[in-house]
C-alpha positions as CSV (number, residue, x, y, z in Angstrom):
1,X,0.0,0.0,0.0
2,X,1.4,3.1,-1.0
3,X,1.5,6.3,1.1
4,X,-0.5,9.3,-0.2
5,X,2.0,12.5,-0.2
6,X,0.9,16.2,-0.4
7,X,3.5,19.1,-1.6
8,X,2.7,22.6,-0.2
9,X,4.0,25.3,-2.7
10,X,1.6,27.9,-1.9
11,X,3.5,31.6,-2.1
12,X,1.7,34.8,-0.2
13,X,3.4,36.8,-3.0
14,X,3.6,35.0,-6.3
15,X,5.5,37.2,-8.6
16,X,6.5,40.0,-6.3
17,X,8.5,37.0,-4.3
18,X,11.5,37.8,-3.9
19,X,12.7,34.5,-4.6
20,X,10.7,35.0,-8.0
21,X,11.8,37.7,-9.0
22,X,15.3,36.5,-8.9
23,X,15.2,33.6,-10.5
24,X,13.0,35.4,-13.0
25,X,9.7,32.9,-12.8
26,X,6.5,33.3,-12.3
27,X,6.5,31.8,-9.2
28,X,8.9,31.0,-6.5
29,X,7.9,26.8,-6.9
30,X,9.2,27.1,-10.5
31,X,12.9,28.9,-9.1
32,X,16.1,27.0,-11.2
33,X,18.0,25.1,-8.4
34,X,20.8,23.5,-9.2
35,X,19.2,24.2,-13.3
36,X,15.9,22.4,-12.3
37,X,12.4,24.2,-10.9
38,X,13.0,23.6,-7.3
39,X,9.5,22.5,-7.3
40,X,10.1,19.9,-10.1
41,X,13.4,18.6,-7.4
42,X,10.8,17.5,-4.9
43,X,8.5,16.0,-6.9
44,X,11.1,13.5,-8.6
45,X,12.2,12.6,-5.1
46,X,9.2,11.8,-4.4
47,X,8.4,9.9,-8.2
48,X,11.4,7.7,-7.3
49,X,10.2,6.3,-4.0
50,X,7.5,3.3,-5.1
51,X,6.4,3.3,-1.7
52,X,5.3,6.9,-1.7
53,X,1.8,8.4,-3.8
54,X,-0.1,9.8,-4.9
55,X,1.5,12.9,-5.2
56,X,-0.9,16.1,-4.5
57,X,0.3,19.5,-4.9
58,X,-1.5,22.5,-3.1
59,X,-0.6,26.0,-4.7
60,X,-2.9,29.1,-5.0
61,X,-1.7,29.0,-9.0
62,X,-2.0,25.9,-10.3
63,X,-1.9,27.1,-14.1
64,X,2.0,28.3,-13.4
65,X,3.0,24.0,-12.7
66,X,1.3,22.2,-15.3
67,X,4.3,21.8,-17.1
68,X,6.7,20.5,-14.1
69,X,3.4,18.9,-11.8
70,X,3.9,15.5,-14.0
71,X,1.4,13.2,-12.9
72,X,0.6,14.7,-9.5
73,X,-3.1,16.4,-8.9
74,X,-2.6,19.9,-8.5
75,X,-5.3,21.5,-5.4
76,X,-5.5,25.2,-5.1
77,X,-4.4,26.4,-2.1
78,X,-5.4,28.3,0.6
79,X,-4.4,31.8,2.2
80,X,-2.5,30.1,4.9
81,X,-0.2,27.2,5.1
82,X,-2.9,25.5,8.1
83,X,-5.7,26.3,6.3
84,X,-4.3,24.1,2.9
85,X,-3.1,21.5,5.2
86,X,-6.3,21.2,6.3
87,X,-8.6,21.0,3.4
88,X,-6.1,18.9,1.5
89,X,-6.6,16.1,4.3
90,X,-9.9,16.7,3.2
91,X,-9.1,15.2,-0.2
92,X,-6.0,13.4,0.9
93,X,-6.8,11.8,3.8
94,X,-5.0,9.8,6.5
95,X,-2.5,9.0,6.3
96,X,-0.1,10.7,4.4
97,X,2.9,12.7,4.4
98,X,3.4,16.6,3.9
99,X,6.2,18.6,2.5
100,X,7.3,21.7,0.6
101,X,8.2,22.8,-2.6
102,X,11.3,24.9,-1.3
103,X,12.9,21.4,-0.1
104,X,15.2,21.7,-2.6
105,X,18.1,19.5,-1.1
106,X,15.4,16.6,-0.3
107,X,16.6,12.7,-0.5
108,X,14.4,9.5,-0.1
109,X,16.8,8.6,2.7
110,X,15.9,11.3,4.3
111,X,12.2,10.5,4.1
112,X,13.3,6.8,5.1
113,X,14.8,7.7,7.8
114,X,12.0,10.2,8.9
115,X,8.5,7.1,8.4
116,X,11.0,4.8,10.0
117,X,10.0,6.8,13.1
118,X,6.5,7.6,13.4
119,X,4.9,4.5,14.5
120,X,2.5,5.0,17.1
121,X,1.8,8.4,17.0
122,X,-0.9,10.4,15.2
123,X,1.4,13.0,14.0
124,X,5.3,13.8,13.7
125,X,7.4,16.7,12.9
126,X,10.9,16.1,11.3
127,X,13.5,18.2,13.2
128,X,17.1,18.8,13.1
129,X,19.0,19.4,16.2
130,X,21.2,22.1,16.1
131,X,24.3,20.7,16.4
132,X,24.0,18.1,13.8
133,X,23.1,21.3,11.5
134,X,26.2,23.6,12.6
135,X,27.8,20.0,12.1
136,X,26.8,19.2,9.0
137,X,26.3,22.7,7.1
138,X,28.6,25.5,9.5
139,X,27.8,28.4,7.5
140,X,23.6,28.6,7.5
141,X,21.9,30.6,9.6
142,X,18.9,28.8,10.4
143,X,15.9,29.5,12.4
144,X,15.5,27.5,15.9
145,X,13.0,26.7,18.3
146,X,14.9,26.7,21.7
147,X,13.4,24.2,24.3
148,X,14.9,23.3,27.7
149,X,15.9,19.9,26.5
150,X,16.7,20.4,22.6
151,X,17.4,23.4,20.1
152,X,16.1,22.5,16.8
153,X,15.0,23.4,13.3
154,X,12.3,22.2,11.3
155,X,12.9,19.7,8.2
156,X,9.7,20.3,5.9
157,X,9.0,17.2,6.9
158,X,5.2,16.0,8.2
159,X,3.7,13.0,9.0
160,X,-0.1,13.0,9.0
161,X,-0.7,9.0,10.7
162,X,-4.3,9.3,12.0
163,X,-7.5,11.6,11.7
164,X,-6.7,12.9,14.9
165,X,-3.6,14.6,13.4
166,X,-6.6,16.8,11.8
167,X,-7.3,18.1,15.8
168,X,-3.4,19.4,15.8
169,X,-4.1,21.4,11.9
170,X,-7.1,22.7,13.9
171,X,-5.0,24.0,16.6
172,X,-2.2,25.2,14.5
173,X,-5.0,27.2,12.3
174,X,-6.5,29.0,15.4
175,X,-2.5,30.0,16.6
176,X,-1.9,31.2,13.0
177,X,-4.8,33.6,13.0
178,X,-4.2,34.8,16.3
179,X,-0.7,34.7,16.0
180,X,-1.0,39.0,16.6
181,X,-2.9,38.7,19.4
182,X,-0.2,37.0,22.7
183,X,-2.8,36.9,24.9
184,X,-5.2,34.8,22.6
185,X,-2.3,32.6,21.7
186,X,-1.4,32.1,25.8
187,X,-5.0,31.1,26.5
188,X,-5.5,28.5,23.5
189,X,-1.7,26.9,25.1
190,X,-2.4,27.7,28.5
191,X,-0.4,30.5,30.5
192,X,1.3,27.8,32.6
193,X,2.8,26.3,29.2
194,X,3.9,30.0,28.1
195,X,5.6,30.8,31.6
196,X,7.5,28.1,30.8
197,X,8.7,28.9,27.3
198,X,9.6,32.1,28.4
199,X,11.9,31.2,31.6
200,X,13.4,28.2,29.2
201,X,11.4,25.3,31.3
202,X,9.6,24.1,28.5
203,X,11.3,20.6,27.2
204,X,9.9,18.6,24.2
205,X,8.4,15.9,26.0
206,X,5.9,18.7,27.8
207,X,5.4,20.6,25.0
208,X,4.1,17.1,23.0
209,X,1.8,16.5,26.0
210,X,0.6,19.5,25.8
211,X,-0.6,19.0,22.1
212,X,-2.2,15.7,23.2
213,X,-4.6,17.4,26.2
214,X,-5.4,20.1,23.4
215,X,-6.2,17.9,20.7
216,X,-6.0,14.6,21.4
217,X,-3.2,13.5,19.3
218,X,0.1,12.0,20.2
219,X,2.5,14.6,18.6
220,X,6.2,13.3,18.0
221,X,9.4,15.3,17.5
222,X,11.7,12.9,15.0
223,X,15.7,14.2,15.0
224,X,17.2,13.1,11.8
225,X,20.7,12.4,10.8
226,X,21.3,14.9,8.4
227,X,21.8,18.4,9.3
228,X,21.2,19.2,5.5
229,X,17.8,18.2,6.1
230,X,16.9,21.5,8.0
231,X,18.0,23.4,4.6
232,X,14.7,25.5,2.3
233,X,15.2,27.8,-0.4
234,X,12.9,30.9,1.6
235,X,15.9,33.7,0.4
236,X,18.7,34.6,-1.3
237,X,21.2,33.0,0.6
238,X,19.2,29.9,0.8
239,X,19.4,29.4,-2.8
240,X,23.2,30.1,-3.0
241,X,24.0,27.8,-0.3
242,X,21.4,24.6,-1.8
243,X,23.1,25.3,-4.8
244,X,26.7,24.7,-3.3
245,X,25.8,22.0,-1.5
246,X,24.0,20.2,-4.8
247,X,27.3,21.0,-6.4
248,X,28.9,19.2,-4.1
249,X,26.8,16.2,-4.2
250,X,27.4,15.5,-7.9
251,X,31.2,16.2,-7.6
Protein backbone atom coordinates (compact mmCIF):
# COMPACT_ATOMS: atom_id res chain seq x y z
CA UNK A 1 0.00 0.00 0.00
CA UNK A 2 1.40 3.08 -0.98
CA UNK A 3 1.54 6.26 1.10
CA UNK A 4 -0.45 9.30 -0.20
CA UNK A 5 2.01 12.53 -0.19
CA UNK A 6 0.87 16.16 -0.35
CA UNK A 7 3.54 19.05 -1.58
CA UNK A 8 2.72 22.57 -0.20
CA UNK A 9 4.03 25.29 -2.67
CA UNK A 10 1.61 27.89 -1.88
CA UNK A 11 3.53 31.57 -2.06
CA UNK A 12 1.71 34.81 -0.19
CA UNK A 13 3.43 36.81 -3.03
CA UNK A 14 3.55 34.96 -6.35
CA UNK A 15 5.46 37.18 -8.59
CA UNK A 16 6.50 39.97 -6.30
CA UNK A 17 8.48 36.99 -4.32
CA UNK A 18 11.54 37.77 -3.88
CA UNK A 19 12.70 34.47 -4.58
CA UNK A 20 10.69 34.96 -8.02
CA UNK A 21 11.78 37.71 -9.03
CA UNK A 22 15.34 36.49 -8.94
CA UNK A 23 15.15 33.64 -10.53
CA UNK A 24 13.02 35.44 -13.03
CA UNK A 25 9.73 32.86 -12.75
CA UNK A 26 6.46 33.34 -12.27
CA UNK A 27 6.47 31.83 -9.19
CA UNK A 28 8.94 30.95 -6.50
CA UNK A 29 7.87 26.81 -6.87
CA UNK A 30 9.25 27.11 -10.45
CA UNK A 31 12.88 28.86 -9.07
CA UNK A 32 16.06 27.01 -11.15
CA UNK A 33 17.95 25.14 -8.35
CA UNK A 34 20.76 23.46 -9.23
CA UNK A 35 19.15 24.16 -13.33
CA UNK A 36 15.87 22.38 -12.30
CA UNK A 37 12.45 24.15 -10.86
CA UNK A 38 12.99 23.59 -7.31
CA UNK A 39 9.49 22.52 -7.32
CA UNK A 40 10.10 19.86 -10.10
CA UNK A 41 13.38 18.58 -7.35
CA UNK A 42 10.84 17.52 -4.90
CA UNK A 43 8.49 16.00 -6.92
CA UNK A 44 11.08 13.53 -8.61
CA UNK A 45 12.22 12.61 -5.11
CA UNK A 46 9.19 11.78 -4.36
CA UNK A 47 8.41 9.86 -8.18
CA UNK A 48 11.40 7.67 -7.29
CA UNK A 49 10.18 6.30 -3.98
CA UNK A 50 7.53 3.28 -5.06
CA UNK A 51 6.42 3.27 -1.69
CA UNK A 52 5.35 6.89 -1.68
CA UNK A 53 1.77 8.42 -3.76
CA UNK A 54 -0.13 9.81 -4.94
CA UNK A 55 1.49 12.91 -5.20
CA UNK A 56 -0.95 16.09 -4.51
CA UNK A 57 0.35 19.49 -4.89
CA UNK A 58 -1.46 22.50 -3.13
CA UNK A 59 -0.63 26.00 -4.69
CA UNK A 60 -2.89 29.14 -4.97
CA UNK A 61 -1.67 29.02 -9.01
CA UNK A 62 -2.01 25.91 -10.33
CA UNK A 63 -1.87 27.07 -14.13
CA UNK A 64 1.99 28.25 -13.39
CA UNK A 65 3.01 24.00 -12.71
CA UNK A 66 1.32 22.25 -15.25
CA UNK A 67 4.30 21.79 -17.15
CA UNK A 68 6.66 20.46 -14.14
CA UNK A 69 3.42 18.95 -11.80
CA UNK A 70 3.94 15.50 -14.04
CA UNK A 71 1.40 13.22 -12.93
CA UNK A 72 0.65 14.70 -9.46
CA UNK A 73 -3.11 16.39 -8.87
CA UNK A 74 -2.65 19.92 -8.49
CA UNK A 75 -5.30 21.55 -5.44
CA UNK A 76 -5.49 25.15 -5.09
CA UNK A 77 -4.41 26.42 -2.13
CA UNK A 78 -5.38 28.28 0.60
CA UNK A 79 -4.35 31.75 2.22
CA UNK A 80 -2.46 30.10 4.90
CA UNK A 81 -0.23 27.15 5.06
CA UNK A 82 -2.94 25.48 8.11
CA UNK A 83 -5.71 26.31 6.29
CA UNK A 84 -4.27 24.10 2.95
CA UNK A 85 -3.09 21.52 5.23
CA UNK A 86 -6.26 21.20 6.28
CA UNK A 87 -8.62 21.02 3.36
CA UNK A 88 -6.07 18.94 1.46
CA UNK A 89 -6.62 16.10 4.25
CA UNK A 90 -9.85 16.71 3.18
CA UNK A 91 -9.10 15.17 -0.21
CA UNK A 92 -5.96 13.37 0.88
CA UNK A 93 -6.81 11.80 3.76
CA UNK A 94 -5.03 9.77 6.49
CA UNK A 95 -2.46 8.95 6.34
CA UNK A 96 -0.07 10.70 4.44
CA UNK A 97 2.89 12.71 4.35
CA UNK A 98 3.42 16.55 3.90
CA UNK A 99 6.16 18.64 2.52
CA UNK A 100 7.30 21.73 0.60
CA UNK A 101 8.19 22.85 -2.61
CA UNK A 102 11.29 24.94 -1.30
CA UNK A 103 12.91 21.43 -0.13
CA UNK A 104 15.24 21.69 -2.60
CA UNK A 105 18.06 19.46 -1.13
CA UNK A 106 15.44 16.64 -0.27
CA UNK A 107 16.58 12.72 -0.46
CA UNK A 108 14.38 9.50 -0.10
CA UNK A 109 16.76 8.65 2.67
CA UNK A 110 15.89 11.29 4.27
CA UNK A 111 12.24 10.50 4.06
CA UNK A 112 13.28 6.82 5.14
CA UNK A 113 14.83 7.72 7.77
CA UNK A 114 11.98 10.18 8.92
CA UNK A 115 8.50 7.10 8.40
CA UNK A 116 11.03 4.84 9.98
CA UNK A 117 10.02 6.76 13.08
CA UNK A 118 6.53 7.60 13.43
CA UNK A 119 4.87 4.46 14.48
CA UNK A 120 2.50 5.00 17.08
CA UNK A 121 1.78 8.41 17.00
CA UNK A 122 -0.90 10.45 15.23
CA UNK A 123 1.43 13.03 14.01
CA UNK A 124 5.28 13.78 13.65
CA UNK A 125 7.37 16.68 12.89
CA UNK A 126 10.89 16.14 11.27
CA UNK A 127 13.50 18.25 13.17
CA UNK A 128 17.07 18.83 13.13
CA UNK A 129 18.97 19.35 16.22
CA UNK A 130 21.17 22.10 16.15
CA UNK A 131 24.27 20.69 16.43
CA UNK A 132 23.99 18.13 13.84
CA UNK A 133 23.06 21.35 11.46
CA UNK A 134 26.16 23.56 12.61
CA UNK A 135 27.83 19.99 12.09
CA UNK A 136 26.82 19.24 8.99
CA UNK A 137 26.35 22.73 7.08
CA UNK A 138 28.57 25.49 9.52
CA UNK A 139 27.77 28.40 7.52
CA UNK A 140 23.56 28.58 7.55
CA UNK A 141 21.91 30.59 9.59
CA UNK A 142 18.92 28.76 10.39
CA UNK A 143 15.93 29.53 12.45
CA UNK A 144 15.50 27.50 15.92
CA UNK A 145 12.99 26.69 18.29
CA UNK A 146 14.93 26.74 21.69
CA UNK A 147 13.42 24.18 24.31
CA UNK A 148 14.93 23.33 27.71
CA UNK A 149 15.88 19.93 26.54
CA UNK A 150 16.73 20.40 22.63
CA UNK A 151 17.36 23.37 20.14
CA UNK A 152 16.11 22.52 16.81
CA UNK A 153 14.98 23.37 13.32
CA UNK A 154 12.28 22.20 11.30
CA UNK A 155 12.92 19.72 8.21
CA UNK A 156 9.73 20.28 5.94
CA UNK A 157 8.98 17.15 6.94
CA UNK A 158 5.24 16.03 8.19
CA UNK A 159 3.67 12.99 9.00
CA UNK A 160 -0.07 12.98 9.05
CA UNK A 161 -0.75 9.03 10.69
CA UNK A 162 -4.25 9.29 11.97
CA UNK A 163 -7.51 11.62 11.66
CA UNK A 164 -6.68 12.92 14.89
CA UNK A 165 -3.62 14.64 13.44
CA UNK A 166 -6.58 16.80 11.82
CA UNK A 167 -7.27 18.12 15.81
CA UNK A 168 -3.43 19.36 15.85
CA UNK A 169 -4.06 21.35 11.92
CA UNK A 170 -7.14 22.74 13.86
CA UNK A 171 -4.97 23.97 16.62
CA UNK A 172 -2.21 25.17 14.49
CA UNK A 173 -4.99 27.21 12.34
CA UNK A 174 -6.50 29.01 15.42
CA UNK A 175 -2.49 30.02 16.57
CA UNK A 176 -1.93 31.19 13.04
CA UNK A 177 -4.79 33.63 13.03
CA UNK A 178 -4.17 34.82 16.30
CA UNK A 179 -0.75 34.69 16.04
CA UNK A 180 -0.96 38.96 16.64
CA UNK A 181 -2.92 38.67 19.40
CA UNK A 182 -0.19 37.01 22.75
CA UNK A 183 -2.81 36.90 24.95
CA UNK A 184 -5.23 34.84 22.58
CA UNK A 185 -2.29 32.57 21.70
CA UNK A 186 -1.35 32.08 25.82
CA UNK A 187 -5.02 31.12 26.46
CA UNK A 188 -5.46 28.54 23.49
CA UNK A 189 -1.72 26.93 25.08
CA UNK A 190 -2.43 27.67 28.49
CA UNK A 191 -0.35 30.52 30.50
CA UNK A 192 1.31 27.79 32.62
CA UNK A 193 2.76 26.29 29.16
CA UNK A 194 3.94 30.00 28.10
CA UNK A 195 5.62 30.77 31.61
CA UNK A 196 7.50 28.15 30.81
CA UNK A 197 8.72 28.93 27.31
CA UNK A 198 9.59 32.14 28.35
CA UNK A 199 11.89 31.23 31.64
CA UNK A 200 13.42 28.16 29.22
CA UNK A 201 11.41 25.28 31.33
CA UNK A 202 9.61 24.12 28.53
CA UNK A 203 11.34 20.55 27.22
CA UNK A 204 9.94 18.64 24.19
CA UNK A 205 8.39 15.89 25.97
CA UNK A 206 5.86 18.73 27.79
CA UNK A 207 5.36 20.61 25.05
CA UNK A 208 4.13 17.09 23.05
CA UNK A 209 1.85 16.46 25.96
CA UNK A 210 0.58 19.46 25.83
CA UNK A 211 -0.56 19.02 22.07
CA UNK A 212 -2.22 15.69 23.19
CA UNK A 213 -4.58 17.44 26.21
CA UNK A 214 -5.41 20.08 23.40
CA UNK A 215 -6.24 17.94 20.75
CA UNK A 216 -6.01 14.63 21.41
CA UNK A 217 -3.22 13.48 19.34
CA UNK A 218 0.06 11.96 20.22
CA UNK A 219 2.53 14.56 18.58
CA UNK A 220 6.17 13.29 17.97
CA UNK A 221 9.43 15.28 17.46
CA UNK A 222 11.68 12.89 15.04
CA UNK A 223 15.67 14.24 14.99
CA UNK A 224 17.18 13.14 11.77
CA UNK A 225 20.69 12.40 10.76
CA UNK A 226 21.28 14.88 8.38
CA UNK A 227 21.82 18.43 9.34
CA UNK A 228 21.22 19.23 5.50
CA UNK A 229 17.84 18.18 6.07
CA UNK A 230 16.90 21.51 8.03
CA UNK A 231 17.96 23.39 4.58
CA UNK A 232 14.75 25.47 2.33
CA UNK A 233 15.24 27.81 -0.42
CA UNK A 234 12.94 30.92 1.64
CA UNK A 235 15.95 33.71 0.36
CA UNK A 236 18.70 34.60 -1.30
CA UNK A 237 21.25 32.97 0.60
CA UNK A 238 19.24 29.90 0.77
CA UNK A 239 19.36 29.39 -2.79
CA UNK A 240 23.15 30.14 -3.00
CA UNK A 241 23.99 27.76 -0.29
CA UNK A 242 21.39 24.61 -1.77
CA UNK A 243 23.13 25.33 -4.81
CA UNK A 244 26.67 24.66 -3.33
CA UNK A 245 25.81 21.96 -1.54
CA UNK A 246 23.98 20.19 -4.77
CA UNK A 247 27.25 20.95 -6.38
CA UNK A 248 28.89 19.18 -4.10
CA UNK A 249 26.84 16.22 -4.19
CA UNK A 250 27.42 15.45 -7.88
CA UNK A 251 31.21 16.25 -7.63
Amino acid sequence: MSLPVLVLAGSRDGERDVLAQLGKVSHKALLPVGGQPMLGRVLRVLESMPALGPITVSIEAPDRIRDISGEAHVLQSAPSPSESVAEALTKVGTPCLVTTADHALLRPEWISEFLGKTAGCDLAVGVALRETVERDVPTTKRTYIRLADMSFSGCNLFWMGTPQATEVVELWKRLQKDRKRPLRMARTLGFGTLLRALTGRLDSTTLCRRIEVLTGAKVRLVPLSDGQAAVDVDKPSDLTLAEQLLAQRSS
